[in-house]
ROGU-964728 format. One record per atom (N, C-alpha, C): residue number from 1; atom name; y, x, z. Coordinates in nm, 2 decimals, padded with zeros to 4 digits. Layout:
<nodes>
<node><i>NUM</i><at>CA</at><north>Y</north><east>X</east><up>Z</up></node>
...
</nodes>
This chain:
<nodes>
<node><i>1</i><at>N</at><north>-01.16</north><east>02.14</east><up>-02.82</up></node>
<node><i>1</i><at>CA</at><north>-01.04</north><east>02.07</east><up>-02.85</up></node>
<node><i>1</i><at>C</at><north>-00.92</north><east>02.13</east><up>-02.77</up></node>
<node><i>2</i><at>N</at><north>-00.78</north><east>02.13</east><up>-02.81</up></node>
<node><i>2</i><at>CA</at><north>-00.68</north><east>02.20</east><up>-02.77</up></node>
<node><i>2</i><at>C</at><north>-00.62</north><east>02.12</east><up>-02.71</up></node>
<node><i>3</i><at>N</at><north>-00.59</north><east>02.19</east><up>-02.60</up></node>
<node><i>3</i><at>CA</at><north>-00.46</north><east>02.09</east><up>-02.44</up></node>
<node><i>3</i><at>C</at><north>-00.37</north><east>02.04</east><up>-02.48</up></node>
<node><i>4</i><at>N</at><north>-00.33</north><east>01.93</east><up>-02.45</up></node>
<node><i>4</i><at>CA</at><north>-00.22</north><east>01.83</east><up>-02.54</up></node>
<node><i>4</i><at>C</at><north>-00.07</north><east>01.92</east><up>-02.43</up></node>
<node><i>5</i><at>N</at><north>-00.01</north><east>01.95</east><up>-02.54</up></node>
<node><i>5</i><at>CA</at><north>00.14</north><east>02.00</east><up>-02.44</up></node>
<node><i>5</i><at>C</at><north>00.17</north><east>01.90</east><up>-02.41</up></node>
<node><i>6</i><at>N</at><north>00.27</north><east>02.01</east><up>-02.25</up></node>
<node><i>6</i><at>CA</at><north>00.32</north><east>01.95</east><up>-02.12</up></node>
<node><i>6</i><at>C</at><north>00.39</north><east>01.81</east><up>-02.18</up></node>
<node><i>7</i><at>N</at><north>00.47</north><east>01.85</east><up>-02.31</up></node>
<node><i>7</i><at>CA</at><north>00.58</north><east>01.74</east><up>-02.31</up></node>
<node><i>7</i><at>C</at><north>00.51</north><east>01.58</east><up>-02.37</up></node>
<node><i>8</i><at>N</at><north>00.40</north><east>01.61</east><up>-02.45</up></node>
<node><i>8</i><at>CA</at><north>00.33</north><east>01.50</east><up>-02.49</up></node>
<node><i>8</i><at>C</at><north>00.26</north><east>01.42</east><up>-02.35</up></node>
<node><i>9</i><at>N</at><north>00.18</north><east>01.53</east><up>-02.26</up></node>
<node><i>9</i><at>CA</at><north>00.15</north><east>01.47</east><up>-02.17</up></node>
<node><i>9</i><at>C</at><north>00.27</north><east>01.39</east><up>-02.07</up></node>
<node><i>10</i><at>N</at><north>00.37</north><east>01.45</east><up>-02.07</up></node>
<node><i>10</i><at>CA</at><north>00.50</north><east>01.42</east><up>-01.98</up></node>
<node><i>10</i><at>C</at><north>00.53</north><east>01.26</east><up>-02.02</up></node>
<node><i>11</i><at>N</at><north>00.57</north><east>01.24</east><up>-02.17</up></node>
<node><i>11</i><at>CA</at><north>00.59</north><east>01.15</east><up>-02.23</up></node>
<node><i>11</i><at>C</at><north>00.50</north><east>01.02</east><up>-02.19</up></node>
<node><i>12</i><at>N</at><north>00.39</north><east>01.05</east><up>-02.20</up></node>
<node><i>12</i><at>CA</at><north>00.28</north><east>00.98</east><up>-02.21</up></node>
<node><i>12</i><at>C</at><north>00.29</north><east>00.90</east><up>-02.06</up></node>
<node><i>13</i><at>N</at><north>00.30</north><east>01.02</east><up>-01.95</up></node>
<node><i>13</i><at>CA</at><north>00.29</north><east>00.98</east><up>-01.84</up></node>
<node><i>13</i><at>C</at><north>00.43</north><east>00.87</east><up>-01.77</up></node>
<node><i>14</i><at>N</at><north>00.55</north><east>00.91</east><up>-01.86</up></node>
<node><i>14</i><at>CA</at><north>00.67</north><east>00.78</east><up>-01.81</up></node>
<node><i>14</i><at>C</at><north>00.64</north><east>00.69</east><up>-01.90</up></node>
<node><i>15</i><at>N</at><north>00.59</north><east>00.67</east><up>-02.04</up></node>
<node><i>15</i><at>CA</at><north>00.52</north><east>00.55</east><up>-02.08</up></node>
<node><i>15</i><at>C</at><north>00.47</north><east>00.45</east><up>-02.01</up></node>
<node><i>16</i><at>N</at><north>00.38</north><east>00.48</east><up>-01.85</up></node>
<node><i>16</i><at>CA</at><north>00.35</north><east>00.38</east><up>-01.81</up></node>
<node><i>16</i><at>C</at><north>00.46</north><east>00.33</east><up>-01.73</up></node>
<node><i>17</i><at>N</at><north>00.49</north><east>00.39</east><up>-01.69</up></node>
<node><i>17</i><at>CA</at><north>00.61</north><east>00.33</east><up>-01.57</up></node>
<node><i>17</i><at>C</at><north>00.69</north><east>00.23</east><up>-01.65</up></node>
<node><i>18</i><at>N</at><north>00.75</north><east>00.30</east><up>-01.75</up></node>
<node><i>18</i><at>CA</at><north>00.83</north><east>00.19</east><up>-01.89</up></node>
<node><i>18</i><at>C</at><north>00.76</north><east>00.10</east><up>-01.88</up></node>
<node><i>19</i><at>N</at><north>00.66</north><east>00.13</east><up>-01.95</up></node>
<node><i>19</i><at>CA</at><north>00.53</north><east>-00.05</east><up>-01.99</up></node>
<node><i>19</i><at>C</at><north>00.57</north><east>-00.15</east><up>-01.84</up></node>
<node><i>20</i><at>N</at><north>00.51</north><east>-00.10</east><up>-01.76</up></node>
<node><i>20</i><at>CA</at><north>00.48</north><east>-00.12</east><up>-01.66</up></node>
<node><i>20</i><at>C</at><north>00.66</north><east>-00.24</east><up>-01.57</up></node>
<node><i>21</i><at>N</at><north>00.74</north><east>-00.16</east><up>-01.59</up></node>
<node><i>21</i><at>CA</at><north>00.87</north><east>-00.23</east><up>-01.63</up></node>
<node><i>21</i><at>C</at><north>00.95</north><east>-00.35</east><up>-01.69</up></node>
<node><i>22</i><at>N</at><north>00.92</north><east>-00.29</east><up>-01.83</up></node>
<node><i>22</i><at>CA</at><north>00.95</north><east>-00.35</east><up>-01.94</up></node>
<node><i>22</i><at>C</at><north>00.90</north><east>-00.51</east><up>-01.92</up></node>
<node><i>23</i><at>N</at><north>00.72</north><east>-00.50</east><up>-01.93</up></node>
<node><i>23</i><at>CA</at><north>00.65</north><east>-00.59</east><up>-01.90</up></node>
<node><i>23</i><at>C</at><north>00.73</north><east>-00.73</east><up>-01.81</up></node>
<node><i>24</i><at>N</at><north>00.77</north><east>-00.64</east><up>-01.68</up></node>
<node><i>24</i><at>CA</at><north>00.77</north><east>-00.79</east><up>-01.60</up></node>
<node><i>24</i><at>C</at><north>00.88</north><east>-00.78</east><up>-01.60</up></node>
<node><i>25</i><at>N</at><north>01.04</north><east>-00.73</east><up>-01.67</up></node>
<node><i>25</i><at>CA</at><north>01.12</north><east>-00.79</east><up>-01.71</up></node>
<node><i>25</i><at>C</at><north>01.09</north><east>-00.87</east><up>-01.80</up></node>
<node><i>26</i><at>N</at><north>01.02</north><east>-00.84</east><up>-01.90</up></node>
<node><i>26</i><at>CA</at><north>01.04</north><east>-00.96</east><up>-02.01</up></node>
<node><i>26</i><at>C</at><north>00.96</north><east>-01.08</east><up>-01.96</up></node>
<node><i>27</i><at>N</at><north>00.86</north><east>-01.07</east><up>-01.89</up></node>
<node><i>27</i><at>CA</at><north>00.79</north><east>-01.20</east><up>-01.83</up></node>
<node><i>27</i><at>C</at><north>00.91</north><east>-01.28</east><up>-01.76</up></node>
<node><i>28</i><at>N</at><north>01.03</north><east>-01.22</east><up>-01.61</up></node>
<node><i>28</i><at>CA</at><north>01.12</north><east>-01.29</east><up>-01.57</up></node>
<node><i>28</i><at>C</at><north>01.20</north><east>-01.32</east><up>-01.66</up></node>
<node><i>29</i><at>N</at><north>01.23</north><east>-01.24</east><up>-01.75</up></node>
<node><i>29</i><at>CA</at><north>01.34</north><east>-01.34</east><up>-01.86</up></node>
<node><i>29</i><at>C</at><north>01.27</north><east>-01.47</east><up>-01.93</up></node>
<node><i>30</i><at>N</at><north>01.16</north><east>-01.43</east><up>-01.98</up></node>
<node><i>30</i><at>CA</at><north>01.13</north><east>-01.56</east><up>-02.04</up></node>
<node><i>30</i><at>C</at><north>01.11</north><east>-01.68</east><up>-01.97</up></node>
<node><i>31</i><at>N</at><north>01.10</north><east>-01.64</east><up>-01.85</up></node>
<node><i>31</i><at>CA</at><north>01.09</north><east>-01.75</east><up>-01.76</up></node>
<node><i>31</i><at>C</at><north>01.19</north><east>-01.83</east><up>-01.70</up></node>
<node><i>32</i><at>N</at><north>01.30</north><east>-01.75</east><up>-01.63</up></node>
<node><i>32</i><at>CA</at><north>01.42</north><east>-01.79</east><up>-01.62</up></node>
<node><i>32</i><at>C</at><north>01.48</north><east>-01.87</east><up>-01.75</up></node>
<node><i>33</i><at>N</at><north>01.46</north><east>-01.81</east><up>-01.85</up></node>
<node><i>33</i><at>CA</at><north>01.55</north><east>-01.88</east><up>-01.96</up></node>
<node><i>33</i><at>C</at><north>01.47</north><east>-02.03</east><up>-02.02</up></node>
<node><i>34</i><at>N</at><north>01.33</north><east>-02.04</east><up>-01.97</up></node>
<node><i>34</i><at>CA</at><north>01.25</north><east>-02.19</east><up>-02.01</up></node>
<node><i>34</i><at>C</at><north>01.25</north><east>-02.23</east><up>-01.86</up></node>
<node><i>35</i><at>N</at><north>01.32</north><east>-02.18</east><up>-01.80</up></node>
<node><i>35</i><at>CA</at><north>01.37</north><east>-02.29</east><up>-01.63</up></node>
<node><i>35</i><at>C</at><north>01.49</north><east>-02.30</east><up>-01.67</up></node>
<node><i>36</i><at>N</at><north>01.58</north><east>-02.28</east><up>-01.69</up></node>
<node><i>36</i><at>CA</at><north>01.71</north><east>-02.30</east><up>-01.77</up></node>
<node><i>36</i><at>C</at><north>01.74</north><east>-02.39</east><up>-01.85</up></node>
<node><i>37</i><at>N</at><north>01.59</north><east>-02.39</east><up>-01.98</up></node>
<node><i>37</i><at>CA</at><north>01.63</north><east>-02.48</east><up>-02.09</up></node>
<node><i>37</i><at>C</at><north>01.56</north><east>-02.64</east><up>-02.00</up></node>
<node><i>38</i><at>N</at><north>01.44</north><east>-02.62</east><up>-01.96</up></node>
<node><i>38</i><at>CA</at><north>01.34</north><east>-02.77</east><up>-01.88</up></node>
<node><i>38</i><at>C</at><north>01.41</north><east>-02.77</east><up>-01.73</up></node>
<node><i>39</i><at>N</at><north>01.54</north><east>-02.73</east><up>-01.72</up></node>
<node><i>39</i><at>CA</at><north>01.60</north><east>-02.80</east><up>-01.52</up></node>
<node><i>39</i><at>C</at><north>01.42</north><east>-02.77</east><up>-01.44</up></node>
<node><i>40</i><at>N</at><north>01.34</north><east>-02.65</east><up>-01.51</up></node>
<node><i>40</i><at>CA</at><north>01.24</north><east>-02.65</east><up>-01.33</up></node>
<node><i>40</i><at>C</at><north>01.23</north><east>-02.52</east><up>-01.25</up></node>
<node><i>41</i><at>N</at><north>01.37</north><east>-02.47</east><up>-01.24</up></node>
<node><i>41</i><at>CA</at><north>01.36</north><east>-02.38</east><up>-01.15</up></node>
<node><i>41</i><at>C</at><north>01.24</north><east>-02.39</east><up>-01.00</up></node>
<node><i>42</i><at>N</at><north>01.24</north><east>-02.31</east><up>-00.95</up></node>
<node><i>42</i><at>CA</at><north>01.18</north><east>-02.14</east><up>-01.04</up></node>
<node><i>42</i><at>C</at><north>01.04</north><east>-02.13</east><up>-01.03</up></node>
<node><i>43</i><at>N</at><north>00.99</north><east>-02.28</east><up>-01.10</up></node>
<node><i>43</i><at>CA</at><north>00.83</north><east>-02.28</east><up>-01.13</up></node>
<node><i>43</i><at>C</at><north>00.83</north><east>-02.19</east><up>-01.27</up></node>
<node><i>44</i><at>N</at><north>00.89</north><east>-02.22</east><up>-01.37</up></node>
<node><i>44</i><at>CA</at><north>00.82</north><east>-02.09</east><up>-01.50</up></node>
<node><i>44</i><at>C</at><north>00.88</north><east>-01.94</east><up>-01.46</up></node>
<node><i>45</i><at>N</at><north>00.99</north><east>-01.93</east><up>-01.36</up></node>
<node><i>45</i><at>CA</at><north>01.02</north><east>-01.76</east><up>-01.34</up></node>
<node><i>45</i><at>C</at><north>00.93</north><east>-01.73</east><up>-01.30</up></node>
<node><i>46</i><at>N</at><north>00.87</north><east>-01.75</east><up>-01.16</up></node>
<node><i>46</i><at>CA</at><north>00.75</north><east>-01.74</east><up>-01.13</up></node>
<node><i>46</i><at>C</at><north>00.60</north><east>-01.74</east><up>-01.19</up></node>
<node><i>47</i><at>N</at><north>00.59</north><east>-01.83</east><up>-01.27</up></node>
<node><i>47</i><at>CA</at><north>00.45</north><east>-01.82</east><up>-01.34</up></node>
<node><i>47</i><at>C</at><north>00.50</north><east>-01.71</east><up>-01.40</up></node>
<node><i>48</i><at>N</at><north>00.57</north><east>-01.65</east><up>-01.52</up></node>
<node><i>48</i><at>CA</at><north>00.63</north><east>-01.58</east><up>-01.64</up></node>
<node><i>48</i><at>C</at><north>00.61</north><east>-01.45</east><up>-01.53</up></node>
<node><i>49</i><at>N</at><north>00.66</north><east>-01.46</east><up>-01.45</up></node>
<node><i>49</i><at>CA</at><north>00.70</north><east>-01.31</east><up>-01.37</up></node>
<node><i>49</i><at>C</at><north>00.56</north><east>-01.28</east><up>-01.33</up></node>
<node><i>50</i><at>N</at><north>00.45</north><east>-01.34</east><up>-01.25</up></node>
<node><i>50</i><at>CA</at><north>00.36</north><east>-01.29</east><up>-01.24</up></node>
<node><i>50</i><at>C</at><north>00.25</north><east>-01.23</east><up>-01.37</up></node>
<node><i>51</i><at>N</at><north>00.28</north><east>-01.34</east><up>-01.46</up></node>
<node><i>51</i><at>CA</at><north>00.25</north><east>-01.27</east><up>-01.59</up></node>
<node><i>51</i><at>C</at><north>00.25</north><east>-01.10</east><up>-01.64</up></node>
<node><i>52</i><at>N</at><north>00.39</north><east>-01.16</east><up>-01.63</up></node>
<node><i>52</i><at>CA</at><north>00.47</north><east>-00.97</east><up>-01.65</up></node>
<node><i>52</i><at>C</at><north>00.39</north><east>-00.87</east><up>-01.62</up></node>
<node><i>53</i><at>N</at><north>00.40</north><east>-00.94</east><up>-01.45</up></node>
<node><i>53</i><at>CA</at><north>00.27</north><east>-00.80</east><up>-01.37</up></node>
<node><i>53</i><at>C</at><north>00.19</north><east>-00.77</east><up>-01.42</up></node>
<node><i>54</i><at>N</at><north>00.12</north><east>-00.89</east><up>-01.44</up></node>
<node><i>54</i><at>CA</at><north>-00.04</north><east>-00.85</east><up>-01.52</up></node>
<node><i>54</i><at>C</at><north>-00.08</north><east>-00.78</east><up>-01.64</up></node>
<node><i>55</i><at>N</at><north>00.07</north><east>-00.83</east><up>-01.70</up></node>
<node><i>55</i><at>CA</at><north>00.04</north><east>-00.75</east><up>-01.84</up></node>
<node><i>55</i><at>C</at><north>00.04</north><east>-00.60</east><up>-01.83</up></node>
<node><i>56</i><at>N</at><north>00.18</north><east>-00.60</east><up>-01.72</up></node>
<node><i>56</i><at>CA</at><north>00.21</north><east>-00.43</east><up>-01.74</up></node>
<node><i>56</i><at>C</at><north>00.11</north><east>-00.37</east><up>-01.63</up></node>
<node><i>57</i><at>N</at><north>00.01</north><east>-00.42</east><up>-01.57</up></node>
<node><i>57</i><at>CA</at><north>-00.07</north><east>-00.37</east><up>-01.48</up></node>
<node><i>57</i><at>C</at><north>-00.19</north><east>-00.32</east><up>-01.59</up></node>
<node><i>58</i><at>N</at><north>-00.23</north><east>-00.45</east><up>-01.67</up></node>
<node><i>58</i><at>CA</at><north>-00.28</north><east>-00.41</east><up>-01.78</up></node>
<node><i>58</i><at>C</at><north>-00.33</north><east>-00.30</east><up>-01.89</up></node>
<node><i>59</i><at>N</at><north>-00.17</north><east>-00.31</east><up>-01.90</up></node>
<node><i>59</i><at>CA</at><north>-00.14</north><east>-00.21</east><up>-02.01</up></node>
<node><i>59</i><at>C</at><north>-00.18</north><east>-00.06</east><up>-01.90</up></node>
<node><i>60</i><at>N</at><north>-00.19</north><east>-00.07</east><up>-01.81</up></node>
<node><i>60</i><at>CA</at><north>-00.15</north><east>00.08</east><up>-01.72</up></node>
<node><i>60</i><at>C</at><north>-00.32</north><east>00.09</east><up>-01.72</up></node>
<node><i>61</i><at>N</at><north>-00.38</north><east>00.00</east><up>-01.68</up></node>
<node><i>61</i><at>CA</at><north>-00.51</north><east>00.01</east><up>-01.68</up></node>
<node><i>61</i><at>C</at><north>-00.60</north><east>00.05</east><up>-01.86</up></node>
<node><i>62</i><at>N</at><north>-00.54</north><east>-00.03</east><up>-01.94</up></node>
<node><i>62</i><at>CA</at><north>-00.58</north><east>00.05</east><up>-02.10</up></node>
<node><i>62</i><at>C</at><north>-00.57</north><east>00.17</east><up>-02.12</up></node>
<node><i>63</i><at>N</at><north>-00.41</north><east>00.23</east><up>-02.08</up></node>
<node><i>63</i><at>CA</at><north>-00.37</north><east>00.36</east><up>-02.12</up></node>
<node><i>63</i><at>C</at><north>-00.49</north><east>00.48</east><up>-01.98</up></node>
<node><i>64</i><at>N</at><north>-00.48</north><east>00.43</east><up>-01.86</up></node>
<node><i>64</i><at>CA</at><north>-00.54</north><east>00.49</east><up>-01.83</up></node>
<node><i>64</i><at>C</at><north>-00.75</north><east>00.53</east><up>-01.86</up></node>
<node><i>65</i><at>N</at><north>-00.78</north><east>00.38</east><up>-01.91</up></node>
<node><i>65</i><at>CA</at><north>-00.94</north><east>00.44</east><up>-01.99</up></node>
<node><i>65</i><at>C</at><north>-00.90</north><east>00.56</east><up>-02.07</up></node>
<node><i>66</i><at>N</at><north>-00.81</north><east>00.50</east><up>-02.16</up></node>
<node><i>66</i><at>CA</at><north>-00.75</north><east>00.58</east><up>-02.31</up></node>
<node><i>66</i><at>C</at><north>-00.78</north><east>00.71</east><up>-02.24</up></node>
<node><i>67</i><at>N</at><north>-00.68</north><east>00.74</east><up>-02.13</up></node>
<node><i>67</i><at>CA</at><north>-00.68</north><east>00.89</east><up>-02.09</up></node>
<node><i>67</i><at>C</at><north>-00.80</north><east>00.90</east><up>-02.06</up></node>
<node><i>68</i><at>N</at><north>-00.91</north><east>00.87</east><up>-01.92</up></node>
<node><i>68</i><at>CA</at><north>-01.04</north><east>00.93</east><up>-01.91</up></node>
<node><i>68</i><at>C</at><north>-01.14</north><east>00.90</east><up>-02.02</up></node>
<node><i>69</i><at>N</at><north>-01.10</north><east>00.85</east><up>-02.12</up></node>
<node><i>69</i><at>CA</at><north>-01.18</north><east>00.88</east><up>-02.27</up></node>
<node><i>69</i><at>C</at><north>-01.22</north><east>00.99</east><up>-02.31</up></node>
<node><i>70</i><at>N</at><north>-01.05</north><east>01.00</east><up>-02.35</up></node>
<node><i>70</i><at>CA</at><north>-01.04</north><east>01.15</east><up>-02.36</up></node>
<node><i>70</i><at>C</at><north>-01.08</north><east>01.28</east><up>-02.32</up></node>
<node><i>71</i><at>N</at><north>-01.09</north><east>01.27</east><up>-02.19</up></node>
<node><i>71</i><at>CA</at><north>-01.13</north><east>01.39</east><up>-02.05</up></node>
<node><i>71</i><at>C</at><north>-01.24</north><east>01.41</east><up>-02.06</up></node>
<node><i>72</i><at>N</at><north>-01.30</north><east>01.30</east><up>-02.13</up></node>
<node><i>72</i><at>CA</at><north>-01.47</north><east>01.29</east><up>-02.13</up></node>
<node><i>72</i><at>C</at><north>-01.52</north><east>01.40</east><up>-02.23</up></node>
<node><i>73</i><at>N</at><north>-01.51</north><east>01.37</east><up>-02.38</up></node>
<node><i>73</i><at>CA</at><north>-01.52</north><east>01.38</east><up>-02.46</up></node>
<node><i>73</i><at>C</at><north>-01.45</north><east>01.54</east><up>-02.46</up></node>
<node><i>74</i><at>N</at><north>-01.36</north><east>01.57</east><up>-02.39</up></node>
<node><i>74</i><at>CA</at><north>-01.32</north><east>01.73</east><up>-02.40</up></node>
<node><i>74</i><at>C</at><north>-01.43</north><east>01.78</east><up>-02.32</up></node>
<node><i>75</i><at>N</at><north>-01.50</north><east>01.75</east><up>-02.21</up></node>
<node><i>75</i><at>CA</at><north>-01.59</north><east>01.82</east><up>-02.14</up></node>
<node><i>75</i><at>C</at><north>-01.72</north><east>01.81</east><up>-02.15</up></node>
<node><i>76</i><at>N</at><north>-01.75</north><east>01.78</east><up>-02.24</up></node>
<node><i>76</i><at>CA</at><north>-01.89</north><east>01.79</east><up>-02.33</up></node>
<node><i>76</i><at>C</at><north>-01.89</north><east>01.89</east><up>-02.44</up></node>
</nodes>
């Protein structure tokens, strides 16, 4: 199987950082703005934000099997 170019690899590699980002912005937004609407600052930013982490820790841990999947399967 053929080397994935630099730029796909490149791509691929600020994908997580993005996810990774993205993620626990949108966990603190949603949470700030349902402490906003229910007056319980800042018990749902908090829960919501550590969410975020998780997810985008997640997500970083998927894409990274995805990649040693791959690595595998080229070296057989």
């Amino acid at each position: 199987m053929a080397e994935k170019p630099f730029f796909r690899q490149l791509l691929q590699a600020s994908a997580v950082g993005i996810n990774l980002v993205l993620s626990t912005f949108v966990g603190l937004a949603i949470g700030y703005g349902l402490d906003s609407l229910f007056h319980s600052s800042p018990w749902l930013t908090i829960i919501f934000l550590i969410l975020g982490i998780i997810a985008g820790f997640r997500e970083l841990l998927r894409m990274a099997k995805k990649q040693d999947n791959g690595s595998d399967t080229k070296n057989t």
